[in-house]
VEXDREN-2710 file (C-alpha; in Angstrom, 1 decimal):
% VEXDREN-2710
k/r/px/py/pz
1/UNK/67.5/17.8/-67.8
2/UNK/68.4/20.9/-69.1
3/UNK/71.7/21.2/-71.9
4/UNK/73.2/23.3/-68.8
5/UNK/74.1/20.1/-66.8
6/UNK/78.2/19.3/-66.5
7/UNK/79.6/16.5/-68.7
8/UNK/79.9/14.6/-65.7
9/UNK/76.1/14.8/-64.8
10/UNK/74.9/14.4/-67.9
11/UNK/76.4/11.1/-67.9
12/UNK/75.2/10.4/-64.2
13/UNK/71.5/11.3/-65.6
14/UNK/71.8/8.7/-69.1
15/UNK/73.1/5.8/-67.2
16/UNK/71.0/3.2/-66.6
17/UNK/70.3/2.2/-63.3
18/UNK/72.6/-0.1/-62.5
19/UNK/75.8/1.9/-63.8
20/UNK/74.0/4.7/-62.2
21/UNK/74.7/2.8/-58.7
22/UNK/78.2/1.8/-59.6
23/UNK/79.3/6.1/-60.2
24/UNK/77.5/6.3/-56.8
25/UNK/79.6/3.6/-55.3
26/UNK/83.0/5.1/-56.2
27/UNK/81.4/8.1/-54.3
28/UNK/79.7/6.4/-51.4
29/UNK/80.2/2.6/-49.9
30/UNK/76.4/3.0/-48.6
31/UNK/73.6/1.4/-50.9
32/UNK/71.1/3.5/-49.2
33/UNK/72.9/6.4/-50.0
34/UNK/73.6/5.8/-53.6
35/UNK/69.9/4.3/-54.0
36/UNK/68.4/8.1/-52.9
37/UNK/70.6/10.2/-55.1
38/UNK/70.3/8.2/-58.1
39/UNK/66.6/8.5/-57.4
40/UNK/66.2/11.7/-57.7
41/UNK/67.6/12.0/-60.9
42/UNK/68.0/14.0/-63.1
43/UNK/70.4/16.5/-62.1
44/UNK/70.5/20.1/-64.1
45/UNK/73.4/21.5/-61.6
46/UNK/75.9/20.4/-59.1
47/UNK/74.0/22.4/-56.1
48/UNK/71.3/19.9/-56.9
49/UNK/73.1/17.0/-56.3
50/UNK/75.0/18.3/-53.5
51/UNK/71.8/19.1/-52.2
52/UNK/70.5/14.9/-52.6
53/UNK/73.6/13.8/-50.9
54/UNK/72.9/15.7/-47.9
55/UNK/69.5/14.9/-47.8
56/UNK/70.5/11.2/-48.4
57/UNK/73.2/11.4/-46.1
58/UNK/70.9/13.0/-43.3
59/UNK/68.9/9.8/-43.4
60/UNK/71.5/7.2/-43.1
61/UNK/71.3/4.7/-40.3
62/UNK/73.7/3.5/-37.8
63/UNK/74.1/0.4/-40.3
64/UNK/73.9/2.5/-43.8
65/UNK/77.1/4.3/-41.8
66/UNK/79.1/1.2/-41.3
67/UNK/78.5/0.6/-44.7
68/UNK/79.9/4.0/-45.7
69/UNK/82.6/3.5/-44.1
70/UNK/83.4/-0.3/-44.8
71/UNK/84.6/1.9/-48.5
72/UNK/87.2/4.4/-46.8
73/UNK/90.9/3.0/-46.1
74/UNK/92.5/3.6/-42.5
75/UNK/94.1/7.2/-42.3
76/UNK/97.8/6.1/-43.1
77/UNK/97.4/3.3/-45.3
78/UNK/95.9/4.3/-49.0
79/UNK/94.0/1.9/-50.9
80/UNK/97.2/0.2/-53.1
81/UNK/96.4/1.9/-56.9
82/UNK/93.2/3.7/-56.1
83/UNK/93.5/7.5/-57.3
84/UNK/90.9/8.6/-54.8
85/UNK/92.6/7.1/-52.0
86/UNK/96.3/8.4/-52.5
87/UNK/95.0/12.1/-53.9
88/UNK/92.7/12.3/-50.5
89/UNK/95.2/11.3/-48.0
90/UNK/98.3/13.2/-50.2
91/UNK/98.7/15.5/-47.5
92/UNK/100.5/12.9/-45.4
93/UNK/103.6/12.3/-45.6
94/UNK/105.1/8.9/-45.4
95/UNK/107.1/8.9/-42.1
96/UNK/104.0/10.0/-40.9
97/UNK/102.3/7.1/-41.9
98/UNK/102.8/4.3/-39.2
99/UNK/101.9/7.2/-36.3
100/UNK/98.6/7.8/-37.8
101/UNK/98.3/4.0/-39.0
102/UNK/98.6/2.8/-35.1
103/UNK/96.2/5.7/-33.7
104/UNK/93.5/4.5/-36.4
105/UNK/94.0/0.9/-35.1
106/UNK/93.7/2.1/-31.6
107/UNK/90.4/4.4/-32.5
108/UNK/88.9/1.3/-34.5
109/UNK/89.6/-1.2/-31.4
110/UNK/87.7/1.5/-29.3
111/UNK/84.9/3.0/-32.1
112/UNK/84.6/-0.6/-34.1
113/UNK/85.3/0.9/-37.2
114/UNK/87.9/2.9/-39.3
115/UNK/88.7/6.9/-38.3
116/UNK/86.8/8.7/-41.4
117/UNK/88.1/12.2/-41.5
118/UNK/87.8/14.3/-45.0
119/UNK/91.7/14.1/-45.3
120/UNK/92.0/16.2/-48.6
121/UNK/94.2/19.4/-48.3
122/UNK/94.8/17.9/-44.5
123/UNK/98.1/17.7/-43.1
124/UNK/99.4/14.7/-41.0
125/UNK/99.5/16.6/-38.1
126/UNK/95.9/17.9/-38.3
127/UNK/94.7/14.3/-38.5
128/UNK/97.0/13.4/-35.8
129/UNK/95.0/16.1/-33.4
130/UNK/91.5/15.0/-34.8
131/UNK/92.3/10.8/-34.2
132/UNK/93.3/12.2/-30.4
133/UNK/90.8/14.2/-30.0
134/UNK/87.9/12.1/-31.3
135/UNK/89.1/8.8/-29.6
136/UNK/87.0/8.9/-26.4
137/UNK/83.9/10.6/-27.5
138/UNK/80.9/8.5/-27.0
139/UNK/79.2/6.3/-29.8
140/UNK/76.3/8.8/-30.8
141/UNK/79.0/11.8/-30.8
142/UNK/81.2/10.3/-33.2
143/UNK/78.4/8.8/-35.2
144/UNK/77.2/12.2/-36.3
145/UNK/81.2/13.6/-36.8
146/UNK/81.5/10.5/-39.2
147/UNK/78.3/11.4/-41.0
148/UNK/79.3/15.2/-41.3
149/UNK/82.9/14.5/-42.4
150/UNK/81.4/11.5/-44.9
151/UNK/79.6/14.4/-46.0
152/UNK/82.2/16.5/-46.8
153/UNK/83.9/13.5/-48.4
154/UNK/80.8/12.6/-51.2
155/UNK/80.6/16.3/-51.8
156/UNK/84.3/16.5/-52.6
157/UNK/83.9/13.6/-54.8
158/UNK/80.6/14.7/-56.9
159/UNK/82.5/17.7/-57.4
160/UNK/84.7/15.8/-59.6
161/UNK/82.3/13.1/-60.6
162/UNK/80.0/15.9/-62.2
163/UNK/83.1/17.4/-63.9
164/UNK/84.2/14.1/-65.4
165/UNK/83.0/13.3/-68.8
166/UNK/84.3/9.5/-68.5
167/UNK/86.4/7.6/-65.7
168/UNK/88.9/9.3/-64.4
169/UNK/91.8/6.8/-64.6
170/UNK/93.6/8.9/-62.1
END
């Protein structure tokens, strides 16, 4: 590690490995996602550990996705006091809430898990078209959307983990 690494990877890098997995958890619900980035530490700039998440998240199975996604709240219904949740889905307003809330419930009954969209700076309506559109593709067709926009989703979030000198309480 070189003294050019962000607060927030600096700490990624010192932490042993088991705090290690739980900064990679807040990121990712997938163990074998969080087990190969923290593996290739340590981490001189951001592009690098961009660059482990998408090589990590390239290699997730079926299951390691389920996993992923087991973390992420239904589109409509934030996680009740967690920052990430409300600050990613801000962009929807609250009588828009129950419209989305229902679609998700009808895209899990026919997908078998939650609609994962990367919902920051995404309006309601956007969402809206993206659960309608995406709610008869075929199994292998959305399993690869999901993996792209989780992708999107763990970059947005090592963005700000690498910034981060300590928890961000909000």
């Amino acid at each position: 590690m070189t003294s050019s690494a962000s607060p927030g990877l600096a700490r990624l890098n010192a932490a042993p490995a088991p705090a290690a997995a739980a900064l990679l958890h807040e990121v990712c619900a997938s163990v074998a996602w969080g087990a190969a980035v923290a593996a290739r530490r340590p981490y001189d700039r951001l592009d690098d550990l961009l660059a482990a998440s998408d090589t990590a998240m390239a290699a997730l199975t079926a299951a390691d996705l389920r996993e992923a996604m087991a973390g992420h709240p239904p589109i409509g219904r934030p996680t009740p006091g967690d920052p990430a949740s409300a600050r990613e889905q801000s962009g929807v307003e609250v009588s828009e809430r129950a419209e989305l809330l229902a679609l998700n419930l009808a895209y899990q009954e026919a997908h078998g898990h939650v609609f994962l969209i990367c919902a920051t700076g995404a309006t309601g309506a956007r969402i809206r078209a993206a659960l309608e559109a995406r709610l008869g593709n075929d199994e292998d067709t959305e399993r690869e959307i999901v993996r792209a926009e989780l992708g999107k989703i763990n970059r947005i979030r090592l963005g700000r983990l690498a910034a981060t000198a300590q928890e961000d309480p909000s």
